[in-house]
N, C-alpha and C positions, 0 to 999 in steps of 0.2 A: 562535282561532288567534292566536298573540302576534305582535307585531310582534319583527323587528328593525330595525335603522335603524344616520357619525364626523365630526367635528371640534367645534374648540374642544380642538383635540387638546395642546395644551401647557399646558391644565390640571388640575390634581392634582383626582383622583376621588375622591371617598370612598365606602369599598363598606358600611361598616356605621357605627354608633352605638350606646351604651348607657351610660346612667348607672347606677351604684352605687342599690340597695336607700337605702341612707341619701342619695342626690342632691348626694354631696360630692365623687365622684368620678367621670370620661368618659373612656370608652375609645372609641375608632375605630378603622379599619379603614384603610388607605393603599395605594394600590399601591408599590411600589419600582422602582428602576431598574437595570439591569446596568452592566457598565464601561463597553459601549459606547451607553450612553445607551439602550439598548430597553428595552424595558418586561419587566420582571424579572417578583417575586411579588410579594407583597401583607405588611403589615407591620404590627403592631396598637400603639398609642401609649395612654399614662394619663393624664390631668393631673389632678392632687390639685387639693383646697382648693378647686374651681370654686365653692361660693359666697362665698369671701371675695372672688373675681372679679365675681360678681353683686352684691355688693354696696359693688363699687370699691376694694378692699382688694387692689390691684395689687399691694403691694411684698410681699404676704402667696402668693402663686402662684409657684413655679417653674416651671422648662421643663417641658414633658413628657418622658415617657421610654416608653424602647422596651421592649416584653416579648414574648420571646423565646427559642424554643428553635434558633435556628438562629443559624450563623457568617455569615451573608454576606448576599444583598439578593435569589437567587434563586429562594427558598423560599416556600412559601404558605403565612401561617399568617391563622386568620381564626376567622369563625360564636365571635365574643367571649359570654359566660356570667356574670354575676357573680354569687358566692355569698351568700347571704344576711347577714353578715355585712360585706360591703363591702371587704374585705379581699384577698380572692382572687379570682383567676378562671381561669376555665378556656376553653381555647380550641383548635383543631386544625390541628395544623403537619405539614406531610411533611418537617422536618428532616431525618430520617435516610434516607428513600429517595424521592426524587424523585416525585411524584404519587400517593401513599400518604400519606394522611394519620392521623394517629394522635392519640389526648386527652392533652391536657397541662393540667397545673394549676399556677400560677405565686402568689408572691407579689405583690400589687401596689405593696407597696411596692419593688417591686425587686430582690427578693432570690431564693430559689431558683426553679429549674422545675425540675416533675416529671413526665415521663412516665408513662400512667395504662394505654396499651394498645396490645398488639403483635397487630395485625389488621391480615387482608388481605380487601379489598373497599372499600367506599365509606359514611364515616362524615360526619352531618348533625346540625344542632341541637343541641348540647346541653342540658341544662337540669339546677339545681341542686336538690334536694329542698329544702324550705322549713325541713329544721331541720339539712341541710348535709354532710349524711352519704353522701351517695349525689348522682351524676350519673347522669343518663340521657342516651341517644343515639338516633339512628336509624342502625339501620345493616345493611347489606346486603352479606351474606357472602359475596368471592369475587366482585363483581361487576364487570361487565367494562367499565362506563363510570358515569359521574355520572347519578343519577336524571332523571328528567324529559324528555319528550317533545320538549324544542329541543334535548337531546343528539345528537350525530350516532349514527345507530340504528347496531348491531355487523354487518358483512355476513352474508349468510345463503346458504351456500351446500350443496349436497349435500340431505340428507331435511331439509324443514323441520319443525320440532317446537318447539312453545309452550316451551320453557325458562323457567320461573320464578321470577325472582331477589326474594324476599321482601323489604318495608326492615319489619324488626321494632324495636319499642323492646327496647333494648337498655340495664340496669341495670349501671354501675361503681362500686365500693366506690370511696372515697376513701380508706382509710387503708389496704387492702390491694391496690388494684389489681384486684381478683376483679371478672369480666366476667358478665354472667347474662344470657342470652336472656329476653326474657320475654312479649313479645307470643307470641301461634298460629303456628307455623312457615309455616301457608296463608294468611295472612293480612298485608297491604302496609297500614304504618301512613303516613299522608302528614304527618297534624300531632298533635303531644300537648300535655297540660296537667299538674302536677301538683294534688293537693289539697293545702289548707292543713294538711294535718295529714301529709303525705309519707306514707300508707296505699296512697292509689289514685291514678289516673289517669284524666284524660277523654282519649279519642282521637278522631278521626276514620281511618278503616278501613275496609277492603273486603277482602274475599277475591278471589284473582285478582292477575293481571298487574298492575303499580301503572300503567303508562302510560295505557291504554286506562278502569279500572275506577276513577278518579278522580269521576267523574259519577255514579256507583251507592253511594259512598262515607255512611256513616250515622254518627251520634255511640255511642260504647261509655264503659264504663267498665271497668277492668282492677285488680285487687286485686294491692299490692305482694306482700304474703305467699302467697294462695293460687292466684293468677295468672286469679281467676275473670273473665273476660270475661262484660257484662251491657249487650244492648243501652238505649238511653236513650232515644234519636229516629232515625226517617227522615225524613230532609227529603223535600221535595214538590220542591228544587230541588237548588243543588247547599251545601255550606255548606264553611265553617272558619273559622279562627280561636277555638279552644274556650279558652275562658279560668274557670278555678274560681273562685266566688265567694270573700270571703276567710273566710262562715262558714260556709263548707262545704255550703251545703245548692242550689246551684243552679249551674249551666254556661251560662254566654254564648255567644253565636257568632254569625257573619252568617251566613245563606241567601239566596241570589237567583241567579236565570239568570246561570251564569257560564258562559264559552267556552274559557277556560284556566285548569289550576290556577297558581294565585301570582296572577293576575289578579284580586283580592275586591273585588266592589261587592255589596250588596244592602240588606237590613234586619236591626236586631241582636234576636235573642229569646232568651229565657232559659228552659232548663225545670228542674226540680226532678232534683237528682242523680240521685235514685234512680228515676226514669222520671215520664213524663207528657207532659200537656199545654204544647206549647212558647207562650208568648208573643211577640208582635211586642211591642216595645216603642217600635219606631221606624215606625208604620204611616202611611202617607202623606206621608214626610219626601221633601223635593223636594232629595234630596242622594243619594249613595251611598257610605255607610260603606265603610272598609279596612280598618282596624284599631280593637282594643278593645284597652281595661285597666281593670278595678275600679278604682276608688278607697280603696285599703285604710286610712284614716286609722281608729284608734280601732278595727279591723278590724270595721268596719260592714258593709252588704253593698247599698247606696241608690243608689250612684252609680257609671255607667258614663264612661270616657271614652273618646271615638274620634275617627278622625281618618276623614275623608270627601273625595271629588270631591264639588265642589260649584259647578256652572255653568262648567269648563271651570278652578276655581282648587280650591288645598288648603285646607283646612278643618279646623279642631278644634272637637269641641261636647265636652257633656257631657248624659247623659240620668238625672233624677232620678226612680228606679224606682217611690218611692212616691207620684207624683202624675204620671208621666209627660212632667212638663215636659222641653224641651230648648233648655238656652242655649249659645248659639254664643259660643265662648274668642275664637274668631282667626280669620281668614280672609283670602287675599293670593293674587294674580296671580303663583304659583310655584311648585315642587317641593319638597316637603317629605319628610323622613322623621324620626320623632320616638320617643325613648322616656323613657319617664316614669318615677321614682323610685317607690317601692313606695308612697306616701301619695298619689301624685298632684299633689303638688304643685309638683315640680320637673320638670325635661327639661333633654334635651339634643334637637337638632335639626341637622339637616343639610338647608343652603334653598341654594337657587338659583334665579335668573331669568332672563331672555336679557340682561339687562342686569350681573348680578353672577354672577359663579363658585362654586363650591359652596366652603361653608367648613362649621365646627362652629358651632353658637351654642347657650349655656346660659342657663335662668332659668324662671321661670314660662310656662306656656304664653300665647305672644303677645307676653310682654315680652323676650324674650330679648336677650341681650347676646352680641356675636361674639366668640369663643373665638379661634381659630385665620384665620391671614390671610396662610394660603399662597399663594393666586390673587388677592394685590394687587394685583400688577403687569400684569395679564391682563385685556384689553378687547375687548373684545366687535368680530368683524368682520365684523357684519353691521348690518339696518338694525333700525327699533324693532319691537317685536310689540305688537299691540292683540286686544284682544277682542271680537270680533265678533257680534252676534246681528242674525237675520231671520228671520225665520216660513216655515214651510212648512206645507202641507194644516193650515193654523189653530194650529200648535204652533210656541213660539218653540224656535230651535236657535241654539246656539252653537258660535263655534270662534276660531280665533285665522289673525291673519292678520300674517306676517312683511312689511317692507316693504322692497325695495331699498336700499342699503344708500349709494346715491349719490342715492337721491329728493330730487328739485326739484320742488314742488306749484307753483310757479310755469312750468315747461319747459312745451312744448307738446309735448313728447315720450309717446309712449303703450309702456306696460311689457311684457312678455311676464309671463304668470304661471305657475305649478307649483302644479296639488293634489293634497296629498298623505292619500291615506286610509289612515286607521291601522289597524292589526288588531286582532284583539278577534273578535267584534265589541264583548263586553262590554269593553270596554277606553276611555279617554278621555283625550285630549293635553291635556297639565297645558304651563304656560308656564314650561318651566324651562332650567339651561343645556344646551345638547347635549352628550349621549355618547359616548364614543367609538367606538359605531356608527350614529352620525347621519349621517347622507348629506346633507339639503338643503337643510340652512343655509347652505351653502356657495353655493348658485344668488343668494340675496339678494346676496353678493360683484359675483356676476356680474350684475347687474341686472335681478330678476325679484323681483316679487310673490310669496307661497307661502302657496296659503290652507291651513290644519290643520281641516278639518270634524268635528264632533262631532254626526255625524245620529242621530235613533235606531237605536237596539240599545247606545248608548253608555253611560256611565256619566257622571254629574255630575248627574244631573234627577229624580231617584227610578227607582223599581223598575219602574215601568209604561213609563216611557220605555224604560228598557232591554230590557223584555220587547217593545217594539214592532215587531219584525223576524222575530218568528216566523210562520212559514211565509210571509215574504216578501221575504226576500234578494234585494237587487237591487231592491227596486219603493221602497218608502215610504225608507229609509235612502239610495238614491239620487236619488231626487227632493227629499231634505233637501238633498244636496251639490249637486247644481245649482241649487238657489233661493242657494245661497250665491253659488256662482260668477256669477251674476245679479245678485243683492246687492252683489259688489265691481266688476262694470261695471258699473252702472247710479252708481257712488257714485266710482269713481277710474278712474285714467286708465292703463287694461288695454286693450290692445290684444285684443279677443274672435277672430282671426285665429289670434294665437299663445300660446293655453291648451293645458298639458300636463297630465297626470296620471300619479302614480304610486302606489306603495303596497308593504305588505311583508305579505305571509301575508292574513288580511283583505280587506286594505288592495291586496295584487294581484290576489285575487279582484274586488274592484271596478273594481279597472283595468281587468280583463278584460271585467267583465261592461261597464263604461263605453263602451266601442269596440264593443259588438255591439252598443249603444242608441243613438249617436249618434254622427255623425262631428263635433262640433265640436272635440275632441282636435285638433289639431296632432300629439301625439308623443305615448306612453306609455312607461312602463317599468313592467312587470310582475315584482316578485318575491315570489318562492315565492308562485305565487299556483294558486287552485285552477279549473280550466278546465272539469271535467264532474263535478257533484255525484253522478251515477250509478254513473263507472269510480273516482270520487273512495273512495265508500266501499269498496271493497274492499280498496284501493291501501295505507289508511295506518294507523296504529300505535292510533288513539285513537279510534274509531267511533262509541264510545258518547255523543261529545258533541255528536253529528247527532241524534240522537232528541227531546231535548227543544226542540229548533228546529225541526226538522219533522214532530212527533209520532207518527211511525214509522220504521220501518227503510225504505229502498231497497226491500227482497223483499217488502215490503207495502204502501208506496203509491210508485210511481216517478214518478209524474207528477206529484208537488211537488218533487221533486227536480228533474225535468228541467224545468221550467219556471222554476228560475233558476240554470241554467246555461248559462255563456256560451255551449257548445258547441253548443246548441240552434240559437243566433242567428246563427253564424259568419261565415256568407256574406254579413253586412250590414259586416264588417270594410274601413277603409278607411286606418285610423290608422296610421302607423310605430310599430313596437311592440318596443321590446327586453326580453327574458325571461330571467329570471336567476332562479337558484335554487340548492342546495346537495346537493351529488351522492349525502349518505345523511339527506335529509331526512326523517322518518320522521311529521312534523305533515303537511305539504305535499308529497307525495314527487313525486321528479324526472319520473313521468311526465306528470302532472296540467302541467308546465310543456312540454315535449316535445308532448305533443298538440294542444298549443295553436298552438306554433311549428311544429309539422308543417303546420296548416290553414291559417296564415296563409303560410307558403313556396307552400304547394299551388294558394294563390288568388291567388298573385303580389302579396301585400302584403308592403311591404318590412319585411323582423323580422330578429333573428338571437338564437340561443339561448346564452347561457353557463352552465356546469354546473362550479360549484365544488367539486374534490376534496376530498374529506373531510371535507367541510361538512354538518353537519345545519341545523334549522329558523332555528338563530339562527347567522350570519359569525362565528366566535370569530376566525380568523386576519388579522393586521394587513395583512400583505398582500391579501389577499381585499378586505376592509373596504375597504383604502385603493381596488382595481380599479373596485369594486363605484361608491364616489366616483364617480372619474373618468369611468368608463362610462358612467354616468347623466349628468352633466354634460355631456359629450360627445355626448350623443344628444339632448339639450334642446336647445344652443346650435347644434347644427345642423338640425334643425328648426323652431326656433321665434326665432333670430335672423338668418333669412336678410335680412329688411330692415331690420335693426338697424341698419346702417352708414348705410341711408340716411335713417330715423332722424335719427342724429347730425349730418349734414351737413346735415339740412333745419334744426335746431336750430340750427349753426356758422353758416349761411348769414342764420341770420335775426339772429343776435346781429351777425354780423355789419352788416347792414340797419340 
């Protein structure tokens, strides 16, 4: 279950990156703003020549420039494409009708755009065939929201009835526009590849409803010409990321216990096109790959590059297929999102840390040089973050821990702290700058501690670590976060009186289950969090990705389920506990938070419920976002600073002295 989580709000976000096939040219992604300063659409920018920039050849780079099929600032255009050639790109604008987005293919030097597709439903990914002729898409005919399970789910009311809205890959000519179905009309494509040779395709695929049957998902391959579908692998897990080798003869991709799709951690293996035996090639690596890319120099087929969680930081290795070695490029205490030039050798990158604002930067992987330095003037208003590690049941865990943001190691004053558990579970907090659905960076303002735990089930420590919370949600991943929390009293100077806890999806499941295990909470806030693993599975859109966590359905073993659900435990509740959630949440649906705040009203523990309209798993509305802030803030500060004041006057008194 993904987190959601805002501020650091007056800094410019970047939503995508991509370098040009030849690495001379980066396109990004920008949001825009309206007249009246709000947050408009999203806007895609080019800058040439980036390595005469890498290679200090300043006066040789102009400005960047905007590409664009739209008039004004309010329009979405994005999911950037470049064609093999380096010249073009293609990318998807609702120019013409307002949240309908349609494929455009643009010069990059500037010069025309051309509309490619007049469809109605919901269009994804692009991608260019390798000799340029052909675009593909994903796209789902007629559909009535954005793919994916943190979309707010469509109301269901009157006979309910499974409706099946397909995302098939979808073939557009380029020089005539002609649109071609091509994936199985039954069948929900999630990610595709092309082949080096624009023939076929590797996909991942499932037949069935795309939300829920994400977990059952297997690798294919799909012939341009004869449309023949040919399974290749089923994972033992869940996998993606399929990437074709560049001599055609093998498919890449990660497999590992994952808990949301877009969420990839595991290990990377290769099988043979044409079916077989899949390879781990990354077996026992104490990291968790995200992303791949060949390294296609000389269009060899030896070396993989990827980017990985790695001990709570981002990571670039590289793994050499004919001897298995893997040397690590780069590695930093930050957010990274990177892509690489068709050889491998170049990138662009989009980094940030709690200490710097997200910008572009270009060069070789590790050496990069800053591009763009939109968020110059933007500092950071909070305190520093450190990375943290202590042992639990004999396994070191890590996590990051924010600090106050007015800290005196000298003061004899003692801090309130906030921990915050992430969602996932397969999921892991990387130390980068907050988004603008961050909620609680904001508490370090206000003078608290805020530990980020990365217990098992997480991602950053290999495959085993992450598989370590199966069939035990709640027991071993929660006894990580309280050795933490132990870890930072025993080491600074936290007042153990006034510790909170919160969390979003996951991360409110923990919450939950946190307060029926112990009353040392002071305060929680529980969002979109899941309260009875039992009424849980009935309730929500995506079932199937209970099974390989707790090795059967609900109707066939109930007494793993109910043994870690908070429901179970209720009447041990002592905590002030605020519950929030989003009113067509379809990951974590609104009863699962209702039920919770029904028991705790019931037992006369002090809670209160809010239920944001229209909202599914992830706050998209600013307002929301911003309530959701203060709420939380407002429900800490008054729990957990009631002796704050006296605090500071025992502090003013002694300086005083």
């Amino acid at each position: 279950m993904a987190s959601a989580q805002t501020t650091g709000h007056s800094a410019r976000h970047f939503r995508q990156v991509a370098i040009s096939p030849n690495g001379n040219r980066v396109a990004w992604v920008e949001p825009t703003l309206g007249e009246d300063g709000a947050p408009g659409g999203t806007a895609i920018f080019v800058q040439d020549h980036v390595q005469n920039y890498v290679q200090n050849l300043k006066s040789h780079i102009s400005k960047p420039k905007r590409i664009s099929a739209a008039a004004d600032n309010g329009q979405s255009e994005q999911d950037v494409a470049w064609a093999p050639d380096s010249k073009r790109l293609a990318f998807l604008s609702d120019a013409e009708n307002s949240g309908q987005s349609e494929l455009y293919v643009a010069d990059a030097d500037g010069g025309d755009v051309r509309k490619l597709t007049s469809l109605k439903g919901f269009l994804a990914d692009p991608a260019w065939s390798p000799d340029g002729k052909t675009l593909a898409i994903l796209f789902t005919d007629d559909a009535l929201r954005a793919a994916g399970p943190l979309q707010a789910m469509t109301p269901e009311t009157g006979v309910v009835e499974s409706k099946i809205y397909e995302q098939r890959l979808t073939l557009v000519d380029v020089a005539s526009g002609d649109v071609r179905p091509l994936s199985p009309a039954d069948m929900y494509v999630y990610e595709y590849d092309w082949s080096p040779d624009s023939k076929s395709f590797a996909i991942i695929a499932a037949h069935g409803a795309g939300d829920p049957n994400w977990w059952l998902a297997q690798l294919y391959t799909l012939g341009f010409a004869d449309e023949k579908l040919t399974p290749v692998y089923q994972p033992h897990w869940q996998m993606a990321k399929p990437r074709w080798s560049p001599d055609g003869k093998s498919i890449a991709f990660i497999e590992g216990l994952m808990s949301d799709e877009g969420s990839t951690g595991g290990d990377i293996f290769i099988v043979p096109a044409g079916g077989g035996n899949a390879q781990n090639v990354t077996p026992g690596i104490a990291a968790s790959p995200n992303g791949i890319s060949w390294a296609s120099s000389a269009k060899t087929s030896d070396k993989i590059l990827f980017t990985e969680n790695i001990d709570g930081e981002s990571g670039i290795s590289a793994v050499e297929l004919s001897s298995g070695k893997i040397a690590k490029l780069w590695s930093g205490p930050e957010a990274l999102t990177v892509s690489f030039s068709a050889d491998g050798e170049k990138s662009a990158a989009l980094r940030s840390s709690p200490a710097h604002p997200p910008e572009v930067w270009v060069g070789p992987a590790g050496n990069w040089r800053q591009l763009t330095h939109y968020n110059e003037d933007i500092h950071p208003e909070w305190g520093e973050v450190k990375s943290l590690h202590w042992t639990s049941d004999g396994m070191p865990i890590q996590g990051w821990l924010l600090y106050p943001r007015d800290y005196d190691a000298h003061s004899t004053r003692r801090y309130p702290m906030v921990v915050v558990a992430h969602g996932g579970p397969a999921a892991a907090v990387r130390a980068g700058w907050p988004g603008r659905g961050s909620s609680t960076f904001e508490l370090s303002a206000g003078g608290y501690f805020v530990l980020y735990p990365n217990p098992r089930g997480s991602y950053g420590q290999g495959e085993k670590f992450t598989q370590g919370n199966i069939k035990d949600f709640g027991y071993g991943d929660f006894r990580d976060i309280m050795a933490g929390v132990d870890e930072v009293v025993k080491t600074l100077p936290v007042d153990n009186q006034r510790i909170g806890i919160t969390g979003w999806s996951y991360g409110g499941y923990m919450t939950m289950w946190a307060v029926t295990q112990t009353n040392r909470f002071a305060a929680a806030v529980a969002g979109a969090g899941l309260s009875n693993w039992q009424s849980y599975y009935g309730e929500n859109d995506i079932d199937e990705w209970m099974i390989p966590y707790f090795g059967a359905s609900v109707y066939d073993d109930p007494a793993v389920y109910a043994k870690s659900s908070p429901m179970t435990f209720i009447k041990n509740v002592k905590t002030p506990t605020l519950v929030l959630v989003g009113e067509r949440d379809g990951e974590v649906p609104e009863p699962q938070s209702r039920e919770f705040w029904h028991a705790l009203k019931t037992l006369g523990v002090e809670t209160q419920l809010v239920v944001y309209a229209g909202e599914g798993h992830a706050i998209s509305q600013p307002a929301h976002q911003r309530d959701i802030r203060e709420r939380l803030v407002r429900w800490f500060d008054h729990y957990l600073k009631a002796d704050l004041k006296a605090d500071l006057k025992t502090d003013a008194s002694a300086s005083r002295r």
